[in-house]
Every structure is written in C-alpha cells, then in structure tokens.
C-alpha positions, 0 to 999 in steps of 0.5 A, spaced: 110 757 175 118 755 174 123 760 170 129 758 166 134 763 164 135 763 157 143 763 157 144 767 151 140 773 154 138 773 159 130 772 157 127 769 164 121 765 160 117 760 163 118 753 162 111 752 160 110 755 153 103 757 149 104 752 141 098 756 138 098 751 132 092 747 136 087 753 137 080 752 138 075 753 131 069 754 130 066 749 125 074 747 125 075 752 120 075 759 123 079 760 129 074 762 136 077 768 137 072 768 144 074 762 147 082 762 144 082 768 148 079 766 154 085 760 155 090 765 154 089 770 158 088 764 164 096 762 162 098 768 162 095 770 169 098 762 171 105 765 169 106 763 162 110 769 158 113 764 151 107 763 146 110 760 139 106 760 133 107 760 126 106 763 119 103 756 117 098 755 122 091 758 119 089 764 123 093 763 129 098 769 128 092 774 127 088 771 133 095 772 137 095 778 135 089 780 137 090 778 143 097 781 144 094 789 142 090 788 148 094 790 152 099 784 153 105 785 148 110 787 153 108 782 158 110 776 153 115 773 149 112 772 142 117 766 138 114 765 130 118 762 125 119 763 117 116 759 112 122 758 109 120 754 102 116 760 100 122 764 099 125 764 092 128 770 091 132 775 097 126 780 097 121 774 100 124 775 107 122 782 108 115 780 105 113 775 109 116 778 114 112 784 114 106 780 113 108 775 120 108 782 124 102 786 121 098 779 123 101 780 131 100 786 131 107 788 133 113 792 130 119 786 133 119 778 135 122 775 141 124 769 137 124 768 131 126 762 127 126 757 120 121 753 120 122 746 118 129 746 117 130 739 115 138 739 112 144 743 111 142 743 103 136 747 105 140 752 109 145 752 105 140 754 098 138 760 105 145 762 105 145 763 098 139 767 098 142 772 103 138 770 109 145 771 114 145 778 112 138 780 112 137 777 119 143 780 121 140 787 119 134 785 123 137 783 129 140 789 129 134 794 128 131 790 134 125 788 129 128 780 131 131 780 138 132 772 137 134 768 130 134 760 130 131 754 127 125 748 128 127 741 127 124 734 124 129 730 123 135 726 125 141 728 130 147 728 125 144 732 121 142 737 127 148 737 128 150 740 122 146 744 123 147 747 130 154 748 127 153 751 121 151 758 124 151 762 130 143 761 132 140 764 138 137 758 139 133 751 138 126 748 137 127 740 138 121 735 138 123 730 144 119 727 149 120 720 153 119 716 147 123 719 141 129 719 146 134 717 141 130 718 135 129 725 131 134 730 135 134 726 141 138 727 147 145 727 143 142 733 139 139 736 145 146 736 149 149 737 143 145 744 143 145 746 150 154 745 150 154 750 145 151 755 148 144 755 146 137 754 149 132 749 147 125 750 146 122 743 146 116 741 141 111 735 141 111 733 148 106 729 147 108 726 141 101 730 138 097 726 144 099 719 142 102 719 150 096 721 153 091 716 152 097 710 153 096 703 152 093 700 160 098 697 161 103 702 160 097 707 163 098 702 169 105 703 169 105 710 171 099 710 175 102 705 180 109 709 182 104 715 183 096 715 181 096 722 183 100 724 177 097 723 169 101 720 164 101 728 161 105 729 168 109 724 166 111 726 160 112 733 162 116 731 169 121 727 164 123 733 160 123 738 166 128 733 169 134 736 164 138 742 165 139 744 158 130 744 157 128 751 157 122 751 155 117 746 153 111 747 149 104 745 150 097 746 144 092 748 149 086 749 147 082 748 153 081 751 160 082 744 164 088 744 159 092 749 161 090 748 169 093 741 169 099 744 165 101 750 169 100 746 176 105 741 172 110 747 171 110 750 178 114 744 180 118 743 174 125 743 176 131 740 173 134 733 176 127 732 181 127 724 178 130 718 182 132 712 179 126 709 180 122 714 177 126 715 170 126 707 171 119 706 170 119 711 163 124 706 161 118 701 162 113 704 160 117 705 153 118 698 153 110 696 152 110 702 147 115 698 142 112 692 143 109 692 136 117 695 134 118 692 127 125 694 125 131 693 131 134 700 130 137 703 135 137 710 131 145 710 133 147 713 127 153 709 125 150 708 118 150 715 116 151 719 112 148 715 106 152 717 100 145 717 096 143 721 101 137 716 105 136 719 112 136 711 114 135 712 122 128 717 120 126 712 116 126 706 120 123 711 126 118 714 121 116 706 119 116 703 127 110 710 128 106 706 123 107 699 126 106 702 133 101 708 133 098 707 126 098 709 119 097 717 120 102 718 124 108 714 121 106 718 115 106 724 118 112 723 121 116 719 115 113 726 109 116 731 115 124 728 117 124 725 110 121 727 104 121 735 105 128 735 105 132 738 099 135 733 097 131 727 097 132 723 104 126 717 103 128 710 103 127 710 095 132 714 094 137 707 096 140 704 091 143 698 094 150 699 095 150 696 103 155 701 105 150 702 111 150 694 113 157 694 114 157 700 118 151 697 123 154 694 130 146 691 130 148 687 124 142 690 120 140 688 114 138 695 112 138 694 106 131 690 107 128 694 111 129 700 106 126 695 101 119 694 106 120 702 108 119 704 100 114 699 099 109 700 105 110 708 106 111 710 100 106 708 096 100 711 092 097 716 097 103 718 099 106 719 092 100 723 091 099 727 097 107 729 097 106 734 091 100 737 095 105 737 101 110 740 098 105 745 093 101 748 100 109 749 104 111 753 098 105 756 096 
C-alpha cells in the first residue's frame, strides 16, 4: 500500500480509501454486518487507514461503528460528513453531529465535511446559521480533527467555494472521463495550490467504467492485457501529485484484493505519454454519442440567472452516452439541489452566454433541448421527493 501525506497535517493516509456508501445488504435492505466486516478488516490488514461514510447512507455509519468498537478506532482514519439541508437552525449541527458519533462509536472525526455542498449560496445560508464558529469550537476540543466539504458541481463555482473558508480539505468527483467536467483538473489544482489535500470520489464514474464499450475495453487491453479498465482508471488518478486519496465502495473480497494490489504501486507521475495518450482515446469512443460540443470551459459563466450551463450540458451528454438513469443522476446532484435554482429552466433567454462562448455554441438551443428531455414529468415529481429525503 502507497501513503500520501496530507499536507495540512501530516496524516499519512493511504492512497486507497473505504466509500462505505456501497455495503453489502441483506435483502438489499439491511446492511450484512457479517460479510461488511469481513471486506473491512481485509483492507485493513492490506493497509488501508481512510474509510469515509456519511450521515445519509442508511445504516453505513452504524455498521462502521460497529466495526471501528472492535478494537480498530486507533488504527484508522474515519471522515463522515454533515448532511447540511437538515440544518435549519444553529442547534441542528450539534445534533446530528451527536447522532453521527453515537453511530461510530466514537468521541471525535478525523475528517469531517458538508456533504453535497453545491454553491456559495448554500454555504453562505451555513455561515448565517454559525457553522464557522460551531465548527471551530469543534476543532478546538478535538471532537473534529479535520472540517471540509464534498462537491458535485462545476469548477468555477468550486472555486468560490474552495476560497470562501480556510478548509482543511476537499472531496471532488474526478476520473479520466470527467477530466474537464464537474471540478475537474482545474478545480482539483486549484485545491491543491492552496494548500488542501483532495480526496477523490466516484473513480469509476459509479461503475459506468468497468464494464467499458469493446472497443474502448480493447484499447486498454492492447497497451497492457495485464492491467483491467478498474486499473486503469486508478493509475490515472494515482498519476497526479495533488491526489491524496482515492475512494473505491467495495463491497467484495475480489474487490478489495484487486484495488489494494492496485494501490501498492500507486505513485505520482509513473504514466508516459504513451500511456496517458491511450486514455485520451479511449475517452474518444466513450463520447462518441456526445450531443452537445461543450468543452466545460466555463466562459459562459457566470449566468445571471444563475444556469450552471457547463453542468448542464455535462449532466445532458451522461444521458446521451451512458443512459437515462445516469444523465439524471448527475443532472438532479450538480444542478437541481443548489440554493438557488441552477437547472436549464432557470434560462431565460438572454444569450449573454452565446456571445462569450469561444465554440460558438448556440446555448441558448441547448438549453431549450436540456429543459425539454431532462426536465420532464418524472423529474418534476421526483425532484420534491429528492429534496424532502435530503432535508428530512
């Protein structure tokens, strides 16, 4: 197993982290505390020390818990975040904090973070409500060792973020495909010459890069049959310096073998040319059914009606490529969970974006198709739903 240093305090963590979002269940409902186990204490013996999990992944902070009071609290790192629409009013934060801790069994949180955190309205509503001070105070008694955020969204507004507080650190959704959407590269760098470690979520872009079209699938396998494409997109990430922890949701033994065995070669700037050129070319048959040309450059921001137009078109090309339930996903998670209103409907017309786009995009076309396909009847009723389950 590969350490990296996280550069605010020193933590030596390793670059394989736990997701614990995807443990295993029991009739898919209850998670197998049995079989849960047994995948953890093999990545911990395998030398993985980062397990993150979250206040909104049903029975995942318990069953950790659980684990960690068998004697194992000392000999990880446990990161859990704050399922910030729940909090209304001040007191909320030490609530649901109390809550999270009860669960892990445990009297402090190596590295804990707002979960979600879409844009600076959102933080700003945060800031109001006295989380700087209350996390602060936290910090102080040692009960958070760490404070930072999660993100789904665009780099210009991760930006904003990022400079909006002193954080500890970052989690970012980055893989060889979402290169230049979500935070991307720029965001990710932009983090790290700051200062902050960046913890690295959604790897496999939630498995839509493991089982890869054939010929993309080819690609890879003809610069080196002994890697898999889950290699792969591990190597890609590994390669960047400013990476300190990658996340995997394992919820098998093979899994954790295979991703360990990955992690114990996993060091910065071990890729050629050659190597990072076949990704570039294997992102090529992935965008083959790419509908909209936007390179996520971000010239057309910011909106002043407030349309996250990069995720937008992003969240529409997911459809296009990799199905309805993922474009959804994506477009409900960057767009439509913000505080203020981010989705292509929020448009109206005024083609200040089309005159700043140095691909000559006519956005405002585009938006139109993004309203019509992506927002329609089920998403109208299940955004409420969404939202209800988020804040409940």
């Amino acid at each position: 197993m590969q350490y990296r240093v996280n550069p605010k305090n020193g933590d030596r963590l390793s670059v394989l982290g736990y997701g614990c979002m995807r443990f295993s269940r029991t009739a898919g409902v209850a998670v197998n505390q049995k079989k849960t186990e047994e995948e953890l204490s093999l990545a911990l013996s395998l030398g993985v020390n980062y397990f993150d999990t979250a206040y909104l992944y049903p029975g995942s902070e318990a069953a950790l818990g659980k684990f960690l009071s068998k004697g194992h609290r000392m000999d990880v790192f446990v990161a859990t975040k704050l399922p910030f629409r729940q909090c209304k009013k001040p007191e909320d934060f030490e609530k649901l904090f109390s809550e999270q801790k009860e669960r892990l069994q445990t009297d402090y949180i190596d590295y804990y973070m707002v979960h979600m955190l879409g844009d600076i309205a959102s933080w700003k509503r945060l800031v109001s409500l006295g989380i700087v001070e209350w996390a602060e105070s936290k910090k102080a008694s040692g009960e958070i060792r760490q404070f930072g955020f999660s993100y789904h969204g665009g780099t210009a507004e991760f930006k904003e973020l990022i400079d909006a507080y002193d954080w500890d650190f970052c989690q970012i959704q980055i893989n060889y495909f979402d290169a230049h959407t979500q935070a991307g590269i720029a965001g990710m760098k932009y983090a790290a010459e700051k200062g902050l470690p960046v913890f690295v979520m959604e790897p496999l872009r939630g498995g839509a890069l493991v089982n890869l079209p054939k010929r993309a699938a080819e690609m890879f396998s003809d610069a080196d049959s002994a890697k898999t494409p889950v290699e792969q997109a591990f190597r890609w990430l590994w390669n960047f310096e400013e990476v300190t922890v990658v996340l995997s949701g394992m919820n098998s033994v093979s899994q954790v073998e295979e991703n360990c065995a990955s992690a114990d070669s996993a060091k910065a700037g071990s890729l050629s040319d050659a190597e990072l050129a076949v990704f570039d070319k294997v992102c090529s048959v992935l965008n083959e059914g790419i509908r909209v040309p936007c390179t996520s450059c971000g010239y057309c921001m910011p909106c002043p009606h407030g349309v996250d137009i990069p995720s937008c078109f992003s969240a529409y090309n997911i459809r296009c490529t990799q199905g309805w339930f993922s474009g959804m996903l994506a477009y409900v998670t960057c767009t439509s969970l913000k505080e203020k209103p981010a989705a292509a409907s929020s448009c109206v017309n005024c083609g200040l974006c089309e005159r700043k786009c140095p691909q000559g995009i006519l956005i405002r076309d585009y938006l139109d198709e993004v309203k019509t396909m992506m927002e329609g009847r089920i998403y109208r009723m299940a955004l409420p739903v969404v939202k209800k389950f988020l804040e409940r």
